[in-house]
N, C-alpha and C positions, 0 to 999 in steps of 0.2 A: 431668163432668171434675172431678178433686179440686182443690184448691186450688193445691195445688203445682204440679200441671201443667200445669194454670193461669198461675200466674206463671213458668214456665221457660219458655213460651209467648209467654209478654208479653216478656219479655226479649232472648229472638230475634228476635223481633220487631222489638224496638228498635237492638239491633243484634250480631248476626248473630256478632259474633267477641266478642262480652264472656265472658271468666272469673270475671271477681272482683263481688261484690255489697256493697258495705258499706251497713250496714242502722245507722240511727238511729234510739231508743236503742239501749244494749245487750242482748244477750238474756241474758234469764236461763236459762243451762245448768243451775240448780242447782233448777230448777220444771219440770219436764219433763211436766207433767200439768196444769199451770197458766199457765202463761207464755203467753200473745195469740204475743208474737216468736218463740218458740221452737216454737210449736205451728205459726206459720204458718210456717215454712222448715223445716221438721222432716224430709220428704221430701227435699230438695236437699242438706240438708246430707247425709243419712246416704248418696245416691247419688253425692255429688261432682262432681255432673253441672256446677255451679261452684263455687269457692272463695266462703266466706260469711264476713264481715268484720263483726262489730257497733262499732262506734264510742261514744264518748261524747262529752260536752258539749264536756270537757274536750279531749280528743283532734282535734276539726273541721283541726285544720292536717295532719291525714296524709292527707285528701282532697285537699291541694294538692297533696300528694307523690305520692301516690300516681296525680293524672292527668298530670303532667309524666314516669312512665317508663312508664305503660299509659294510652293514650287509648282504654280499649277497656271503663274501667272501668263499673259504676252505680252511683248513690246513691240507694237506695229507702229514706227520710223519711217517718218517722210522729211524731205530734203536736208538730207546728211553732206551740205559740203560748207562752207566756209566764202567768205569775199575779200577779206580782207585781212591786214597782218592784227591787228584787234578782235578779231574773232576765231582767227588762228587760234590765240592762245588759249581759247576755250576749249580745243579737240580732243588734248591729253584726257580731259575730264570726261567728254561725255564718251571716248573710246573705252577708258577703264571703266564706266559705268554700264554701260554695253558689254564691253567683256564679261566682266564677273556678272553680269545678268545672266548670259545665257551657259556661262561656265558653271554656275550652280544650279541649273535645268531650269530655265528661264527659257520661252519660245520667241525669236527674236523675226518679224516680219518686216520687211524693207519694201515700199512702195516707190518706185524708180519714177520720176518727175522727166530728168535731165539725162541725156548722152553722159553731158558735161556741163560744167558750172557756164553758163551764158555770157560772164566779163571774159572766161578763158585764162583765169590767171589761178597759177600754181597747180597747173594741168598736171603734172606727173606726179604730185603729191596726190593730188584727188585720186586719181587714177590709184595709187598705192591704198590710198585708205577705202574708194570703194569696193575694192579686189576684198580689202578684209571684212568690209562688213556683207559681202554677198556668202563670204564662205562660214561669217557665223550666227544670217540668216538661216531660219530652212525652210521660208517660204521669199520669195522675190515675186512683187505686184506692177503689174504694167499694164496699161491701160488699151494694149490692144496688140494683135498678132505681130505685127512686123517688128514692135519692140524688144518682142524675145531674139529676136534674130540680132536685130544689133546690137543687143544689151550681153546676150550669150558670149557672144565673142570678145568683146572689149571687157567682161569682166571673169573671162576665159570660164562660165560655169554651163553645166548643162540645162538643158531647157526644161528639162526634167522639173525642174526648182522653181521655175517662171508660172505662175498664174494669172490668165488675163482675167481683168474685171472691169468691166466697164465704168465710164465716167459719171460721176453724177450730173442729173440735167439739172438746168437753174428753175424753180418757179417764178418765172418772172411775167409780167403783164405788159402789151404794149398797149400806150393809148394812142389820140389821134395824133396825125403825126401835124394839123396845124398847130390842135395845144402843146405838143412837146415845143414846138417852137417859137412860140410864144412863150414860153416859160424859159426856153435858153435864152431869149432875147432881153427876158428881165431881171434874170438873173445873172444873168454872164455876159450880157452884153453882146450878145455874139447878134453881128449882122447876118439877117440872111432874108433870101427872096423867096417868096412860096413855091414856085417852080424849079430851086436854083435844085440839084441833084447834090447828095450830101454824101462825102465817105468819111466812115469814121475810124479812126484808129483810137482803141479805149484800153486802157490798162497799163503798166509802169513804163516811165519813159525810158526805155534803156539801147545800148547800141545793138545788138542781137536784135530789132524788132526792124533795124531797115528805116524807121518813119524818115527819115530824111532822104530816103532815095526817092519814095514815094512824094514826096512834096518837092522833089528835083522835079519828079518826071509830069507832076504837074504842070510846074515852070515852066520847063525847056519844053514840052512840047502843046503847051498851051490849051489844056485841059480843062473840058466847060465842067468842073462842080468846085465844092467847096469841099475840104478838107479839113477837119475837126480832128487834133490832134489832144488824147484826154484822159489823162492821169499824173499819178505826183512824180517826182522826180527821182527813179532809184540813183542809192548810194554810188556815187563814182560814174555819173554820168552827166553831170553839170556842163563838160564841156558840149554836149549833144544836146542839152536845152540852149545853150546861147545861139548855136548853131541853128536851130528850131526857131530861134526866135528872130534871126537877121533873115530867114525867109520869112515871117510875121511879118517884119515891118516891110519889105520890099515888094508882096503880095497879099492881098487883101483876099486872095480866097486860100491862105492859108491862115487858121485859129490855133493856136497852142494853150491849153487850160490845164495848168501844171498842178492840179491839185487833186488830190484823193476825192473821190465822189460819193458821199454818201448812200447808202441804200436804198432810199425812196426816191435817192433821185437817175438814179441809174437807168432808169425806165423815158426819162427825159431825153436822153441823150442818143440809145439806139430807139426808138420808133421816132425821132426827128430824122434821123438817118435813110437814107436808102441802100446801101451799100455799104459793109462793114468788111474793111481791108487787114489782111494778117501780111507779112512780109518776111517771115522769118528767119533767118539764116540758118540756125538750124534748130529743131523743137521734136521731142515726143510728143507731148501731149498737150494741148491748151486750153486753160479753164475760158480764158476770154472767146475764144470759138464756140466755145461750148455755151456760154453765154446768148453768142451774138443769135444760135439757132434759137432762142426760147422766142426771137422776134420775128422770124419769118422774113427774112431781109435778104436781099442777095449776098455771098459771101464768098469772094476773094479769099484765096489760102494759097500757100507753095504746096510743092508736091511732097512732101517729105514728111518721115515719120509720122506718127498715126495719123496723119491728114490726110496721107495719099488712101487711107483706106475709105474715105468719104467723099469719092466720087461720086455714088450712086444715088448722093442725095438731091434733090430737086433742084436747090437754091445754091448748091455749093459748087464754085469752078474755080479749079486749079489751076497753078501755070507752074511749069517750070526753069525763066527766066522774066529778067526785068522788061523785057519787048514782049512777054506775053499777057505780065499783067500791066503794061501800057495800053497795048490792046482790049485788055479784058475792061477797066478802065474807063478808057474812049466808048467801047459799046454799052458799059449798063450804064453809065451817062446819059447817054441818047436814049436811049430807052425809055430812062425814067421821064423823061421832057417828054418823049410820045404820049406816055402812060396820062400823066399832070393832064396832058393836055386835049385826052380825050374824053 
């Protein structure tokens, strides 16, 4: 069953005469090949089978409005936590808008991203405030079995509640991987050899993702490819781009491109690639994995939450510590030089 009909399913479920779905955040209509939001309602929207609403932070008071002349509404909720004391202050607001939503028969759907917020700050607050948004959900969305398991217990509800629904895929296209590279070479400057084996870590630079152990383990153990480290710089991680960037200057087969990458060029960056590296510390679900399969590319993952359920795929090897994907690593390196070179 695809995703969508999937959640038109969950829906009905929930209650039987809803039309309208307001979906927090908003989606981006202007990423239609990229966008998590807009790839997951992609089907509803274009069959109209109900009216789809994306909301913003800003906006939380036209879910009052909007259940005082439809009790018939939902509110499907994705990443309900917070980063920082600036955005703290916005909770009060969108909790009471949340509340009296679903207090006045309002159906409130929460789609579970994160364990935990990934900086790991103000853990016990999170922890307090997703405890209360699972219990004034009546539907919780997760992207895959093992999730209920650990999502049940840390937010002490039954699984009963938990709906897996699969990820959306990217439509994305590879092209060849000499012009991908030639086109990073002219656009970004990025040195590279036609043969050299390329891994790429793509998506926000933040500490949760590891990239600096990965470009250690390059270093210290002298690792034949290059490492294309490539996205913008999330909030509160500045120190881990300077860090990123004193391995730039001291090896030349580590790239750091700290900048968001536009849509058309995404396609640029994994098919110059051969190998597409995740590192996680710890993750449910990942849009960027989910990504890097639309290229058929080898792909490094840890073992953990829903990644460990995609062993069975072709292209996809797990490790379970930093000496496995050293290993892992070193081998589809060589590989790839074999491949080039036959």
């Amino acid at each position: 069953m695809k995703n969508s009909e999937a959640l038109a399913k969950l829906y009905h479920s929930l209650n039987p005469n809803a039309e309208k779905i307001y979906v927090v955040p908003l989606i981006r209509f202007s990423h239609k090949k990229t966008d998590y939001l807009y790839l997951l309602y992609k089907n509803l929207i274009e069959s109209e089978e109900f009216k789809i609403r994306s909301i913003s932070i800003f906006d939380h008071f036209k879910l009052i409005a909007a259940i005082l002349t439809n009790r018939n509404s939902i509110l499907h909720y994705h990443w309900f936590e917070f980063q920082d004391f600036k955005s703290l202050i916005g909770m009060p607001w969108k909790l009471f808008c949340i509340y009296f939503f679903q207090k006045l028969g309002g159906t409130v759907v929460w789609t579970i991203h994160n364990e935990f917020p990934h900086d790991r700050k103000y853990l016990n607050l999170h922890l307090y405030l997703h405890q209360k948004m699972a219990k004034w959900s009546k539907a919780l969305h997760v992207h895959c079995a093992k999730a209920v398991d650990i999502m049940s217990n840390r937010l002490m509800c039954d699984k009963e509640k938990f709906h897996v629904i699969s990820h959306p895929e990217y439509p994305l296209d590879s092209i060849a991987k000499n012009e991908a590279r030639d086109l990073l070479r002219t656009h970004y400057k990025v040195v590279l050899e036609d043969e050299e084996p390329i891994l790429l870590m793509f998506g926000n630079i933040s500490r949760y993702k590891r990239m600096d152990l990965v470009a250690t383990l390059i270093i210290e153990f002298d690792l034949k490819c290059k490492l294309l480290i490539v996205g913008p710089i999330k909030k509160g991680n500045e120190k881990l781009y300077k860090k990123l960037g004193v391995y730039e200057q001291s090896d030349d087969r580590i790239k750091v491109i700290p900048h968001f990458i536009g849509e058309d060029r995404v396609s640029w960056f994994f098919s110059a690639a051969d190998i597409s590296v995740y590192n996680y510390r710890e993750i449910l679900s990942s849009s960027s994995y989910h990504m890097a399969l639309a290229f058929n590319k080898a792909v490094l993952a840890p073992d953990i939450g829903c990644l460990s359920e995609e062993a069975e795929k072709t292209n996809v090897f797990l490790f379970k510590d930093q000496n496995e994907l050293k290993d892992l690593i070193k081998h589809h390196a060589a590989e790839t030089r074999k491949d080039d070179k036959a």
